[in-house]
Structure formats: structure tokens, C-alpha cells
C-alpha positions as CSV (number, residue, x, y, z in Angstrom):
1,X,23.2,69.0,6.8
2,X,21.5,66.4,4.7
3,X,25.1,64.5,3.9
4,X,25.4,64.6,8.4
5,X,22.0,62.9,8.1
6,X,22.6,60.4,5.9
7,X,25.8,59.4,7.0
8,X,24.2,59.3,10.5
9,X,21.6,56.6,9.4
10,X,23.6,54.3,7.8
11,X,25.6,54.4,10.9
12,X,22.3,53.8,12.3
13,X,22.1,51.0,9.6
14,X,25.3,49.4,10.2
15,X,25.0,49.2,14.0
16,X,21.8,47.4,13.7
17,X,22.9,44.8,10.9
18,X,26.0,43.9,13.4
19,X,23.6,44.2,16.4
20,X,21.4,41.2,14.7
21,X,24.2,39.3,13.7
22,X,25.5,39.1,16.8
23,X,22.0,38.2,18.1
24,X,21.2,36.1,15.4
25,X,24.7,34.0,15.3
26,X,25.0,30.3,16.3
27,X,27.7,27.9,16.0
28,X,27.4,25.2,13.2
29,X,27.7,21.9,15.0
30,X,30.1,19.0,13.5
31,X,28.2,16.8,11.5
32,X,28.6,12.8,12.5
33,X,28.8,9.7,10.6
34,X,24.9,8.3,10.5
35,X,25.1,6.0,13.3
36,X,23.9,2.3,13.0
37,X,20.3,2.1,13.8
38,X,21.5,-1.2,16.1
39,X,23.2,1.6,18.3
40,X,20.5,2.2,19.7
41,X,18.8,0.0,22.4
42,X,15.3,-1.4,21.5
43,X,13.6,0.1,24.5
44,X,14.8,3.4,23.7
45,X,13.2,3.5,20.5
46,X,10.0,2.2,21.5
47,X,10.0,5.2,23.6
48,X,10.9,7.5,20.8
49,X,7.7,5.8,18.6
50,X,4.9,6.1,21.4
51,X,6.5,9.9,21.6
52,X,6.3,10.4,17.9
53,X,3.0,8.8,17.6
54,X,1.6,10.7,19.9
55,X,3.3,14.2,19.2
56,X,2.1,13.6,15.1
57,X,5.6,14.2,14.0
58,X,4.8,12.2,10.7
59,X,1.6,13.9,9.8
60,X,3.8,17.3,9.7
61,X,6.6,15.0,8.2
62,X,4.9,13.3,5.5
63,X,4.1,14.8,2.4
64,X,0.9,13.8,1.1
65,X,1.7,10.3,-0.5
66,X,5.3,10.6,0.0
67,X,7.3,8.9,2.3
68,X,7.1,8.9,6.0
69,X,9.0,11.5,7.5
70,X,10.5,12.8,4.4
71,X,8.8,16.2,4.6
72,X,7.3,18.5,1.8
73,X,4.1,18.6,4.0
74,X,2.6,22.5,2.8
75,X,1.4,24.4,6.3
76,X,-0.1,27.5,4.9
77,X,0.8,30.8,7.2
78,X,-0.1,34.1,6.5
79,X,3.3,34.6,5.6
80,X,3.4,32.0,2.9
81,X,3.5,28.4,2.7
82,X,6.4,27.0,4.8
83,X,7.8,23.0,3.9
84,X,8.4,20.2,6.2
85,X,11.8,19.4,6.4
86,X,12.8,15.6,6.0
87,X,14.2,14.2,9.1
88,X,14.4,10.8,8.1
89,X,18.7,9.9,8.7
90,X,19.6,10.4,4.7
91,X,23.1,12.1,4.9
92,X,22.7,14.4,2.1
93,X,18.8,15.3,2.4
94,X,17.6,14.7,6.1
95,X,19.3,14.7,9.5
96,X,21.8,11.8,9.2
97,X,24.7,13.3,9.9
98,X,23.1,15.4,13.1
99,X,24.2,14.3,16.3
100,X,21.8,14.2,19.7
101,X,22.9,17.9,20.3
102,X,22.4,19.2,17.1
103,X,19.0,17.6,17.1
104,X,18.0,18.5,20.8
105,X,19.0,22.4,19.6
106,X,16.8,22.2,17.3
107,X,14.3,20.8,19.0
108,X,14.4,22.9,22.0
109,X,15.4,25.8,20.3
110,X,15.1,26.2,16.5
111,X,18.1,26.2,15.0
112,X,19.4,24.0,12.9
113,X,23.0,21.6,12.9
114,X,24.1,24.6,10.5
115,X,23.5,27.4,13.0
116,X,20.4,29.0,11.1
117,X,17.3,29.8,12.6
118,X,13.8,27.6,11.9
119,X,10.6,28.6,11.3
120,X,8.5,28.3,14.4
121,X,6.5,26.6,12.1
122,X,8.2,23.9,13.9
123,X,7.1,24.2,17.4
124,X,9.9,24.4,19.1
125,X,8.1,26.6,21.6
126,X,6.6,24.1,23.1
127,X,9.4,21.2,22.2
128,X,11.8,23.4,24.4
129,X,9.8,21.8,27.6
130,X,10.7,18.2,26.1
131,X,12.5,16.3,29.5
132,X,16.1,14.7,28.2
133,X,15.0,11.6,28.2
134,X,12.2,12.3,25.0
135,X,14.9,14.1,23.5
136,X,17.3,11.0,23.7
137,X,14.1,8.5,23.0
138,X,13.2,11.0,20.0
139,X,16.1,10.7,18.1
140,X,17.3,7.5,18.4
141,X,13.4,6.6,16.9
142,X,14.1,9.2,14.2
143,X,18.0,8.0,13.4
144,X,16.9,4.2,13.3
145,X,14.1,4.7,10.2
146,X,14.6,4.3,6.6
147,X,16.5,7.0,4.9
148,X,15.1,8.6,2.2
149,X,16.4,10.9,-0.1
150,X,13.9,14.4,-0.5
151,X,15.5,17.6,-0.7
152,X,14.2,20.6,0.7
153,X,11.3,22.0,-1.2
154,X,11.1,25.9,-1.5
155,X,8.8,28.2,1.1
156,X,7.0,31.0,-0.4
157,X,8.0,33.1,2.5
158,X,8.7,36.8,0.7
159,X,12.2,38.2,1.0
160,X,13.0,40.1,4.1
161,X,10.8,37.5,6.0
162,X,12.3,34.7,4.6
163,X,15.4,35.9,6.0
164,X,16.6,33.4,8.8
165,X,18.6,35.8,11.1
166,X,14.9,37.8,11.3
167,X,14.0,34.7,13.2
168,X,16.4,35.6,16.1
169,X,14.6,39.2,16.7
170,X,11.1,37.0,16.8
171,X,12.5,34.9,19.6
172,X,13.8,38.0,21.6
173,X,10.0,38.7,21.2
174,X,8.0,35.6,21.9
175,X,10.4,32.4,22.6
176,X,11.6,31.4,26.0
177,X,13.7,28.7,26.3
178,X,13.5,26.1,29.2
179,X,12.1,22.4,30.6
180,X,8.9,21.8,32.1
181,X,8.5,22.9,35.4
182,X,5.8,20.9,37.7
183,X,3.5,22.5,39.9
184,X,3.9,21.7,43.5
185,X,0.7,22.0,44.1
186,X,-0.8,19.9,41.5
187,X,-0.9,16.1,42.1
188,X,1.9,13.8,39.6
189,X,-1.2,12.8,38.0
190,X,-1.9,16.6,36.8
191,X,1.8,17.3,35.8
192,X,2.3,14.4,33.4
193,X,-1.4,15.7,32.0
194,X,0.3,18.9,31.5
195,X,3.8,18.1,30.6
196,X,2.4,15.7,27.7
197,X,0.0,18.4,26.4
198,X,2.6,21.2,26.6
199,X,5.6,19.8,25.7
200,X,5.0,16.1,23.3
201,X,1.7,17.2,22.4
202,X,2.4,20.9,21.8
203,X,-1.5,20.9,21.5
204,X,-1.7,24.9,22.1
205,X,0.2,24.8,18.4
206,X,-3.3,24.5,17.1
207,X,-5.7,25.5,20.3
208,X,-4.0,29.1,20.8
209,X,-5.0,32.1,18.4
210,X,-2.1,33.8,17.1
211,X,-0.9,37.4,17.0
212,X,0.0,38.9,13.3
213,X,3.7,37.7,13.5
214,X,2.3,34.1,14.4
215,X,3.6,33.9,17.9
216,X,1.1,32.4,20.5
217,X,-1.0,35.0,21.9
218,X,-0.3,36.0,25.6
219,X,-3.4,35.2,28.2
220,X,-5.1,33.0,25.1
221,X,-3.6,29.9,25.9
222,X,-6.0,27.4,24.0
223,X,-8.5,29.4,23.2
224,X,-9.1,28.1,20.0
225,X,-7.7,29.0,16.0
226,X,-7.9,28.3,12.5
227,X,-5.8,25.6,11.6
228,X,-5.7,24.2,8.2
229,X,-8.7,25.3,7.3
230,X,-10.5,24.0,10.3
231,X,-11.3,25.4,13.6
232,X,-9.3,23.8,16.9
233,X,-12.5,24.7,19.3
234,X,-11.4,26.3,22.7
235,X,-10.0,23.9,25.3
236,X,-11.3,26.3,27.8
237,X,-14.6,26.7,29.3
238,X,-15.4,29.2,26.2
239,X,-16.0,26.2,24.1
240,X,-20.1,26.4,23.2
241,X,-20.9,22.5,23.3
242,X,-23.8,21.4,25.5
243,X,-22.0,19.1,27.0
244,X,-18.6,19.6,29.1
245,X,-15.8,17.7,28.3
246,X,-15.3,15.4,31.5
247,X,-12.9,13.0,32.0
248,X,-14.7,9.9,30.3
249,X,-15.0,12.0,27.0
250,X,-11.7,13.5,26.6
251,X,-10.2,9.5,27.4
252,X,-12.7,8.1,24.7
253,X,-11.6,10.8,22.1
254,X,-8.4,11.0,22.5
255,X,-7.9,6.6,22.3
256,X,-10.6,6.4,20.0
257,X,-11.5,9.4,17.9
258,X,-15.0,9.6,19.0
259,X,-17.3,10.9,21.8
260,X,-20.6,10.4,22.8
261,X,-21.7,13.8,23.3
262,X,-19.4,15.8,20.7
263,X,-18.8,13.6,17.9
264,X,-15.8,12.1,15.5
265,X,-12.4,13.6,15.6
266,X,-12.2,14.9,11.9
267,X,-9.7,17.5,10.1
268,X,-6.4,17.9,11.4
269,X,-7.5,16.3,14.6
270,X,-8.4,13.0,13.5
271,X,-4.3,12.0,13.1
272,X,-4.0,13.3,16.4
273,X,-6.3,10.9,18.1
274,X,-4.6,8.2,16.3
275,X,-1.6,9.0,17.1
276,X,-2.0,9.8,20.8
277,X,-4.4,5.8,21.0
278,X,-0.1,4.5,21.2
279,X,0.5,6.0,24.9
280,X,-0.5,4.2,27.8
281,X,-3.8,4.5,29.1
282,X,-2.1,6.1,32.3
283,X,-1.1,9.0,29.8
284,X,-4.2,9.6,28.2
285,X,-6.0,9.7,31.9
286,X,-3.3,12.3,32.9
287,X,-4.3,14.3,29.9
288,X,-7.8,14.1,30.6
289,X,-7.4,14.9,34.3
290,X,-5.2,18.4,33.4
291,X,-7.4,19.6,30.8
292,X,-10.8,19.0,32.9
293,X,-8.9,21.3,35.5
294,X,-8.2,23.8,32.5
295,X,-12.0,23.5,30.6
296,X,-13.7,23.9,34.5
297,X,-15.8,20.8,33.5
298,X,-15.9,20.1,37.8
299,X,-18.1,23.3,37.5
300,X,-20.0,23.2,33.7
301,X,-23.5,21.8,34.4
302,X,-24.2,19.5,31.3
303,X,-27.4,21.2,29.6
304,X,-27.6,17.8,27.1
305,X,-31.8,17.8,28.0
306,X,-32.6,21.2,26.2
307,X,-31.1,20.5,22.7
308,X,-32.2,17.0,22.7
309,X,-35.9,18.0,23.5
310,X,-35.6,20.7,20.5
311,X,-33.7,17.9,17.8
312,X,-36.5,15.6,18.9
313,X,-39.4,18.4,18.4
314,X,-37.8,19.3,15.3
315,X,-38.1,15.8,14.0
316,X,-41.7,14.8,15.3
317,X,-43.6,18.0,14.1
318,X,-46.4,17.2,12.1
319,X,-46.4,13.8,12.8
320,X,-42.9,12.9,11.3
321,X,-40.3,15.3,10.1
322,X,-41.3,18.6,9.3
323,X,-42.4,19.5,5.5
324,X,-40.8,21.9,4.3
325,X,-37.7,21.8,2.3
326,X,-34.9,22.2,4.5
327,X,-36.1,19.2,6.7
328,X,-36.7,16.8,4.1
329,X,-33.5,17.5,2.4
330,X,-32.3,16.9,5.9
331,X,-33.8,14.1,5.9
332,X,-32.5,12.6,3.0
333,X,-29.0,13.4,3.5
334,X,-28.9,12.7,7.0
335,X,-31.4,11.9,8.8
336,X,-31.4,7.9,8.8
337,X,-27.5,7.8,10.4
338,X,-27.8,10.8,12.8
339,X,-31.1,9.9,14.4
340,X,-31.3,8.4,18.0
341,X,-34.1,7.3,20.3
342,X,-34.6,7.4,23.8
343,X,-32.2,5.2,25.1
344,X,-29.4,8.6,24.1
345,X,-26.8,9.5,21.5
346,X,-24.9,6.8,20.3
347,X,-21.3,7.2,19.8
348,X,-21.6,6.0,16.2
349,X,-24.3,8.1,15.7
350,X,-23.7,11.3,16.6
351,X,-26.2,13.5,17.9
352,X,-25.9,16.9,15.6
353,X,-27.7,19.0,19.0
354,X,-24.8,18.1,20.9
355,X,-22.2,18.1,17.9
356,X,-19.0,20.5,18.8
357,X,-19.3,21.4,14.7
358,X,-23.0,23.0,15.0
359,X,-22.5,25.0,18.2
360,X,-19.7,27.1,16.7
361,X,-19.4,31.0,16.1
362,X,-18.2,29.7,12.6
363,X,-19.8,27.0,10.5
364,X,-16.4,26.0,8.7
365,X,-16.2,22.4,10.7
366,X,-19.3,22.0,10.0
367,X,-19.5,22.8,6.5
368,X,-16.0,20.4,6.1
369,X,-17.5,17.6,7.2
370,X,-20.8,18.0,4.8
371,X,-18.1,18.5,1.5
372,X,-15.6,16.2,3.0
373,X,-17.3,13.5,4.4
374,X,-15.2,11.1,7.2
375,X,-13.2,8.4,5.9
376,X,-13.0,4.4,7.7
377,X,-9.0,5.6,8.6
378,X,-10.7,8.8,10.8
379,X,-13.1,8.6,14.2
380,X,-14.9,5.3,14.8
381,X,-12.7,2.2,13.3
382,X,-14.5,1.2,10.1
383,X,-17.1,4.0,10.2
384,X,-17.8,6.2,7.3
385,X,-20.1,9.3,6.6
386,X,-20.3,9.8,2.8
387,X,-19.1,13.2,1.3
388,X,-22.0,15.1,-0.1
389,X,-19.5,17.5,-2.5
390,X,-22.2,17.1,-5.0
391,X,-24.5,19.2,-3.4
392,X,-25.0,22.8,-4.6
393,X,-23.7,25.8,-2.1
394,X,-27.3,26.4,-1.9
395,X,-28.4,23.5,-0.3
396,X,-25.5,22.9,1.7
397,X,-26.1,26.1,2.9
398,X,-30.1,25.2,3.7
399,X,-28.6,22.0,5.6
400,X,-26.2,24.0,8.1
401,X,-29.0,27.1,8.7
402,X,-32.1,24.1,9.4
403,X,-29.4,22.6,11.8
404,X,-28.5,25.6,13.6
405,X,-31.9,26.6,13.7
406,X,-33.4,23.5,15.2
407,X,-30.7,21.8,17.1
408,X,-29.1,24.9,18.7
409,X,-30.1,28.4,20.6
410,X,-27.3,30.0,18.6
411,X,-28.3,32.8,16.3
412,X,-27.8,31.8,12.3
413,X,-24.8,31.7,10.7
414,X,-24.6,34.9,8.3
415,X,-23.7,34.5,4.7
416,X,-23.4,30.6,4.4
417,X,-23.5,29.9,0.7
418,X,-20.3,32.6,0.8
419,X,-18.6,30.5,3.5
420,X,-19.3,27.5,1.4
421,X,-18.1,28.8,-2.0
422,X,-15.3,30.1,-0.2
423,X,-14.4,26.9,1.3
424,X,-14.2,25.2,-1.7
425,X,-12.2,27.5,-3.3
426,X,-9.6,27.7,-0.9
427,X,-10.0,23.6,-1.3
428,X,-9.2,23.8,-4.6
429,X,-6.3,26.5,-4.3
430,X,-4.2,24.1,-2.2
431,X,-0.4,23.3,-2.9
């Protein structure tokens, strides 16, 4: 009985290996001679750039201090950390000898020239929407840069998940393959939003939570997610900031890294906003105009008055700032670049009642841009907000609770000098 058993499951066994092979199984395309970079015509690679630019290929592409596009970049999963690949056209090391088709499968539907499987790591959920065009633009840009030699570094994905014929079974689960639709009955203006958010700007990579085997969660669709150690708020009308994101913010933060009423692009986001400053101004307005329509700003009333009136209260009790601890310390640190008068915020000095960081369920934004500081490269051109790494967990901690406290109506954050020891750890515990 028990030999009838076992012999039944590694039939069992064996019918499901074959099963995922056949599944799993794609052709290896033919590689190509690198083609000359004068193949391709000037206008198409300006296309490809402005695409690049503004889908942040090289900050996924660019290891830090290495050369552009030659991968090694760490993105830290819960399954391990996974490598960027170099896709600059070296023949032995990057993707010189891919051809369009072996570049546009991948692209649209992860697998490589060789016929294995990628990572969604690259999001080729979202790539798979690309129009023909992009594709065509996108790697004649990639094929006419500077080769560089950088062989693949190693993921830490454990053995069996590291296995790439797995990958196949995850996209029976969660990939679908096919080009952006439009929307009949949505103006051009509001499919070109979408299509460049979707598809080149794959921004629900970062904006959408993710289930335990890191596909997209259904019904979520930017609804906000740890990324990189840093929270990508919601994109929906969930996200807790006073002030809506109309039209005029989302243009200004997404050409110039910084917004009136929520502050400097920092994090992960600040190469985004870079980045997406290289598409026309038509493109960013067409962003802005689909994701009003998805954030319901039409119908968010702006309720800027009532944590400006508590900020200022906060700052004139007892004739000046208050005196306790917590406020001067405040004061110290902060105080002389974050304050504003009557006339409103000012863009280069952010208002911290009306700051997207402070009005979070989770002070990690917040507490990153206290250790981390904003460089002259990020937000505002030539603007800088000094780190303050030097200060203890303790009164880090006292900085973010008197902020919440006296800027928001959000209850306090619990377990702050936790967070904050926590953060830094995890700082110092990167590849």
C-alpha cells in the first residue's frame, strides 16, 4: 500500500515538473551583432531619452556611483535583495547583442533574450502597456549609450524562489499581458494622463501595496506602500494631507519637485520628479488631469485654514514660541526656515501643518527627512535642509510628537524613539 502511494506521488511529482516546464518554456531568441548607435535616427532617440527620463530607468539602472545604466542597483524585497541588470549595449555584460524583439519581450513580458523568466522586480506589469512606438524609441536610446562592462551581481533570493521557471506560475497568478486600452469615455487629454502613468511611469510600482508574493494587490491600485524605506503616500483620496492635490500642485511637483501646500519631493521620489521635468508640459498636464480624476480632488474641500490657525497658535503662545522643551528645540532646529507669515506657505518654505510627511499614519517620511536632510540635487533647485543625524533618538523623537501634536488633529505617533532607532539601523544594514 505505502510503495502504490509513493509511486503515485512522484507521478504526481513528475506530471507537475513537466506541467511547469511546459508552462514555464520560452524560446531563446538569436542574439545580433550590436548595431551602430548611427542606426538609429536622432529623433528616435530623443524620444527614447524623454521616455527614459521620465520612466527613471537609470535610477533602477545605476548602481550607486557606478556607471549609468550598468545596474547593480540593491532593491530590497521580502524575498531578498534582487540586482539591476546592466542594460547598457556591452556584448558580453549588458543587452548588446538583443535585438528590438528580444528587448520588447522583455519589456512587455519578462523574459529575457535567453528564454528565462525576470523578476517582476522589473515592472514589466506595467511596461506590457508600452505603445510600439516607446518600445522602438526605448531601445534605440538604450542601444546608442556607452557600453560598459558590469556583470551580473548575485540576488540573495533563497533556493526554490530563486528558481526562474517559478516565475511562470506567478504570472499565471498576477500578470496579464497586453497594450493600453483608452477609455472612450475619457477625453485624449485623460488617456495620455493615464497611459504615461500606467505604462512609462509604472507609478503604481511604488503607490500600490503588495500581497505576500509581491504582486500588485487587486482593488488597491495606488493606495500607497513602503518603498525603499519610505512611504509612497496614497494617490487616492485616502491620502491625509489638508490640502488636495489639484491640478496646479501635481504640475508644480512633478516639473519642479516642490509644492506649495505639501512640500519637496524627497526619498525615492525626488529622481522621479527630475526625471519626469524632460516631458513636455502637455504630458505633465495630462498626468495631472488623470490623477485629479483618480485623488477626487473636483470634490476634496481644501481644509488649509484649520492647521494653519493651530501652527500659528502653537508658535505665538505666550508671547513667542511656547517654553517648554519640545518647542524650543523646535525652534532651534527648525523653526527660522519653516516659518511663514500671513501672506501663506512659501514653496521654499514649507509649511510642516500642511506637510504630506506629518499627516501620515507612519512617521518614517518624516523621520527620513529629520536624519537625512534634502540635498541642492532634490526638490527646489539649489535648496537645502541640513541633516540633523546628530541628534539623539530621543529628541528626534520630541521633534516629530510636538509636530504632530501642534500642527495636526492626528493622534501621536506610538513608539517613536523605536521607529527612529529602527530606521537607522536598517540605514546602516544596507547593501
Amino acid at each position: 500500500m505505502l510503495k502504490r502511494v509513493a509511486i503515485g506521488l512522484i507521478a504526481i511529482l513528475a506530471v507537475g515538473v513537466i506541467g511547469l516546464g511546459v508552462i514555464a518554456w520560452r524560446p531563446s531568441l538569436k542574439p545580433i551583432q550590436p548595431p551602430a548607435p548611427s542606426s538609429f535616427a536622432p529623433e528616435l532617440v530623443e524620444r527614447g531619452r524623454v521616455l527614459a527620463s521620465a520612466g527613471n530607468c537609470s535610477s533602477c539602472h545605476t548602481a550607486k556611483g557606478g556607471a549609468a545604466y550598468a545596474g547593480g542597483y540593491p532593491m530590497r524585497t521580502q524575498f531578498g535583495t534582487i540586482y539591476s541588470t546592466n542594460i547598457t549595449p556591452d556584448a558580453k555584460t549588458g543587452v548588446g547583442t538583443w535585438s528590438e524583439a528580444a528587448f520588447a519581450r522583455a519589456l512587455r513580458e519578462g523574459v529575457a533574450r535567453n528564454g528565462s523568466h525576470l523578476f517582476p522586480a522589473l515592472p514589466y506589469t506595467h511596461f506590457t502597456k508600452l505603445s510600439d512606438g516607446d518600445v522602438s524609441a526605448l531601445y534605440a536610446y538604450v542601444m546608442t549609450r556607452a557600453p560598459v562592462s558590469a556583470p551580473a551581481k548575485a540576488n540573495t533570493v533563497p533556493f526554490p524562489l530563486n528558481v526562474r521557471a517559478l516565475q511562470a506560475g506567478w504570472k499565471l497568478l498576477f500578470f496579464r499581458a497586453g497594450r493600453f486600452e483608452p477609455r472612450a469615455d475619457k477625453s485624449a487629454e485623460w488617456n495620455r494622463g493615464a497611459y504615461l502613468v500606467a505604462a512609462v511611469g509604472h507609478c503604481g510600482a511604488c503607490h500600490t501595496p503588495r500581497n505576500v508574493l509581491g504582486a500588485e494587490k487587486t482593488g488597491r491600485t495606488f493606495a500607497g506602500a513602503m518603498i525603499d524605506g519610505w512611504i509612497a503616500p496614497p494617490l487616492t483620496a485616502a491620502d491625509p494631507s489638508p490640502a488636495p492635490w489639484d491640478k496646479a500642485e501635481l504640475v508644480a511637483y512633478l516639473t519642479e519637485g516642490v509644492s506649495r501646500y505639501h512640500g519637496t519631493a524627497a526619498g525615492p521620489m525626488a529622481p522621479v520628479a527630475r526625471g519626469l521635468a524632460a516631458l513636455p508640459a502637455a504630458d505633465i498636464q495630462a498626468m495631472a488631469v488623470y490623477l485629479t480624476d483618480v485623488n477626487g480632488a473636483a470634490t476634496r474641500a481644501a481644509s488649509l485654514a484649520p492647521a494653519l490657525r493651530k501652527a500659528a497658535a502653537a508658535d505665538r503662545a505666550g508671547g513667542g514660541l511656547q517654553y517648554d522643551a519640545d518647542a524650543r528645540l523646535y525652534a532651534a532646529a527648525c523653526g527660522a526656515c519653516h516659518y511663514n507669515g500671513a501672506a501663506g506657505p512659501n514653496p521654499l518654505r514649507p509649511d510642516l501643518a500642511l506637510n504630506s510627511a506629518l499627516n501620515l499614519d507612519d512617521p518614517t517620511n518624516l523621520v527620513r527627512v529629520v536624519l537625512d536632510g534634502i540635498d541642492a540635487e532634490d526638490g527646489a533647485p539649489g535648496v537645502v535642509m541640513p541633516a540633523f543625524s546628530r541628534l539623539s533618538d530621543a529628541d528626534v523623537a520630541r521633534l516629530a510628537a510636538y509636530l504632530r501634536a501642534t500642527r495636526t488633529d492626528k493622534p501621536a505617533w506610538p513608539d517613536l524613539e523605536k521607529k527612529i532607532a529602527a530606521i537607522r539601523s536598517e540605514d546602516t544594514a544596507q547593501p
